[in-house]
C-alpha positions in Angstrom: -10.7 -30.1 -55.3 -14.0 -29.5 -54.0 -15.5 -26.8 -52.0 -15.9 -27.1 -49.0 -12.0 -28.7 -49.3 -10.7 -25.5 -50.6 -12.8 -23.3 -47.8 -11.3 -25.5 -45.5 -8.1 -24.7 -46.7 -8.3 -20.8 -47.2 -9.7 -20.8 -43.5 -6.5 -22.7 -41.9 -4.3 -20.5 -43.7 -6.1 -17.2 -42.8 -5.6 -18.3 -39.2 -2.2 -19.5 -39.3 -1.3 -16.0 -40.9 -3.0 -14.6 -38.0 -1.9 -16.4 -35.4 1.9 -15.9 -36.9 1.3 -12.0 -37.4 3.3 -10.5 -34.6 1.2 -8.4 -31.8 2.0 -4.5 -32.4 2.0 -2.3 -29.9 4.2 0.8 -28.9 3.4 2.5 -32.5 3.1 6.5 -33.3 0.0 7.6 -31.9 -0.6 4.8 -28.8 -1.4 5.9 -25.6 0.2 3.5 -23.0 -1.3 3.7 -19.8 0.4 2.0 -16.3 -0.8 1.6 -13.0 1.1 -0.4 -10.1 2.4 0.0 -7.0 5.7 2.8 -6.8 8.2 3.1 -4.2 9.9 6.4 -3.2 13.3 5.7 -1.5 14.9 8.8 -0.2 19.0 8.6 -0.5 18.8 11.8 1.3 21.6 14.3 2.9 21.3 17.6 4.7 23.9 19.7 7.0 24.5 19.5 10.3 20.7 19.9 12.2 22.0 21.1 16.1 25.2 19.0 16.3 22.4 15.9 16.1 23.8 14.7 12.7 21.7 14.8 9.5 17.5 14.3 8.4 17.1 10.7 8.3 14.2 10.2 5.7 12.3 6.6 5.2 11.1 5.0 2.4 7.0 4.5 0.8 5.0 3.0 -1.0 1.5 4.4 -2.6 0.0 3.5 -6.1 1.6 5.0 -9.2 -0.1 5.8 -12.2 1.6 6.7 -15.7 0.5 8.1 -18.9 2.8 8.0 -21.7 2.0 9.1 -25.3 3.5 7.6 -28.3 4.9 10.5 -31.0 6.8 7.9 -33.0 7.3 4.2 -32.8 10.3 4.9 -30.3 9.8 8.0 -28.6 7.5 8.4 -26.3 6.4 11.6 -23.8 5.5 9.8 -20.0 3.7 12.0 -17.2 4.9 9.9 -13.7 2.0 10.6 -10.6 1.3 9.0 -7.9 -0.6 8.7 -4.6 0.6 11.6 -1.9 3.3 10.0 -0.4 4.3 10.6 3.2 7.4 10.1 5.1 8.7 10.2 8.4 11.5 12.4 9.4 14.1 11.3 12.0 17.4 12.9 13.4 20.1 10.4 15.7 19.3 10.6 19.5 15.7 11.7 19.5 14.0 9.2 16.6 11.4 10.4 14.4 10.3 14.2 14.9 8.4 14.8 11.9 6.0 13.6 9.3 5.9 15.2 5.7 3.9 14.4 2.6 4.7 15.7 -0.9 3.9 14.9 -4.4 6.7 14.9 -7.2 5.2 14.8 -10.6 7.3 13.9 -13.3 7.7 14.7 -17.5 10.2 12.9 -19.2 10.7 12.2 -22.6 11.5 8.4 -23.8 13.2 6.4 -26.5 11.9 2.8 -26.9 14.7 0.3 -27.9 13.2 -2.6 -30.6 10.2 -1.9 -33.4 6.5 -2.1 -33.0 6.5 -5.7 -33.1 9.1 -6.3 -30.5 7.6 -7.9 -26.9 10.1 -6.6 -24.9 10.5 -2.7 -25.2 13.6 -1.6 -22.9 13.5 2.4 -22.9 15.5 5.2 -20.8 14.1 8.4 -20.2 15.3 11.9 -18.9 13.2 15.3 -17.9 11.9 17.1 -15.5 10.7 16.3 -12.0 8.5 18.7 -10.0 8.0 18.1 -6.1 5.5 19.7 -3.5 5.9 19.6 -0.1 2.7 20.0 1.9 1.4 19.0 5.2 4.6 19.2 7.1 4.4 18.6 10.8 6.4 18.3 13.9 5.1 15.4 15.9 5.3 14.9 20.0 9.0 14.1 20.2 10.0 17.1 17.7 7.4 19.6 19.8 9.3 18.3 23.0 12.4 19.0 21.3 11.9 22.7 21.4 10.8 22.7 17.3 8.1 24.4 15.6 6.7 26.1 12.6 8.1 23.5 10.0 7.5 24.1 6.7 10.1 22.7 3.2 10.4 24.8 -0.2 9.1 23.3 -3.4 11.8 21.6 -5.5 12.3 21.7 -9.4 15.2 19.2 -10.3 16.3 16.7 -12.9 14.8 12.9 -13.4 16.7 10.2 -15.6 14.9 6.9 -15.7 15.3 3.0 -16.9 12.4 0.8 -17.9 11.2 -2.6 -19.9 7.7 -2.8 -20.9 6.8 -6.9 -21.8 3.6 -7.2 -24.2 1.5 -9.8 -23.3 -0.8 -9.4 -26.0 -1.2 -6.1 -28.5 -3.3 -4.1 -25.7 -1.9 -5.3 -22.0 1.5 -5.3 -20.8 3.8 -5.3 -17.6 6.8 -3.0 -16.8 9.5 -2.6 -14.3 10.9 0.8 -14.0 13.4 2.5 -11.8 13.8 6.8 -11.8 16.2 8.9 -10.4 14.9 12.4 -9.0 17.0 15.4 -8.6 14.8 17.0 -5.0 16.6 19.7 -3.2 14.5 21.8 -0.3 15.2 24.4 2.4 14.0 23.1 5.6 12.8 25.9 7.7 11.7 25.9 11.4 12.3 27.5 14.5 14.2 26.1 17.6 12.4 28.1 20.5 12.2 31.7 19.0 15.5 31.1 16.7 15.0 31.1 12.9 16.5 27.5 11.3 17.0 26.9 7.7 18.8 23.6 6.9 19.3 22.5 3.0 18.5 18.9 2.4 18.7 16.7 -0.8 16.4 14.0 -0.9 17.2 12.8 -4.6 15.1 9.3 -4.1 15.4 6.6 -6.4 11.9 5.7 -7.2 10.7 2.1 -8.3 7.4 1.0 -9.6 6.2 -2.2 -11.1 2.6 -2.4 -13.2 0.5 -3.4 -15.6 -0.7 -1.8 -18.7 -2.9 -0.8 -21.3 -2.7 0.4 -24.5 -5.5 2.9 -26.1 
């Protein structure tokens, strides 16, 4: 067999081997990084607010970032943040009488189902979720309504979450995830020169789908 047959040969099989080696990703020591767009939909409850029923909370949209850090093959440690999110606040009879923004930072701690080599990496995750209220505001229709000074405690709460990363290659992927958030916070605000406080849960479930990287 002559030369240039046998290089011929060793090259073909070097990239057949290659081409067959599976594309790793999700291994001890990655650093996973996600960005897409996130959803926060309130399925929110409160008492009674002035025989007018309960907060009525909508949903939104902004652009979610995550940063998760591999400490084995299957476990990984995610930080969930996002764009300030802002809401509008309604009660039945007079529409929406506020507007609110917050922030709910989230740690959770994953397991990754499959190995290293597997494309599809299902996980679930559970921790802690941390939520700011900020910027909360009565608007024309709350004002006219008699209502002022509103302000909403912080809220420090639980977060259990399900996800699926798909590899496209050994660095990029895409992932669908869906969190739920444990928020509870005191609404405070005052009804001429009355004091109010009404406790409301918002415990959203929060959706996201983006693409990612891996460092």
């Amino acid at each position: 067999m002559n030369n240039k047959i046998l290089s011929g040969l060793i090259t073909a099989s070097l990239l057949s081997a290659t081409l067959a080696a599976p594309a790793f990703a999700h291994q001890q020591g990655d650093m996973i990084v996600r960005a897409g767009a996130i959803v926060v939909a309130p399925n929110e409850s409160s008492d009674n607010v002035l025989g007018l029923g309960e907060f009525e909370v909508n949903d939104n949209t902004q652009l979610g970032l995550n940063f998760t850090y591999m400490a084995t093959d299957n476990i990984g440690i995610e930080l969930v943040a996002a764009s300030p999110f802002t809401h509008e606040v309604a009660l039945e009879g007079i529409g929406v009488i506020a507007e609110v923004h917050q922030l709910p930072p989230t740690l959770l701690a994953q397991y990754y189902f499959g190995n290293a080599s597997s494309k599809f990496r299902p996980y679930v995750g559970a921790g802690v979720n941390f939520t700011v209220f900020y910027d909360t505001k009565f608007n024309d229709a709350g004002t006219d309504a008699g209502l002022s000074n509103l302000d909403m405690s912080n809220s420090v709460g639980l977060a259990a979450q399900f996800g699926i990363d798909y590899m496209i290659n050994d660095k990029w992927l895409v992932n669908a995830s869906v969190m739920y958030a444990d928020i509870s916070t005191d609404v405070t605000f005052k009804v001429g020169t009355d004091d109010v406080k009404i406790k409301t849960d918002i415990d959203p479930l929060v959706y996201m789908v983006s693409i990612g990287y891996v460092f």
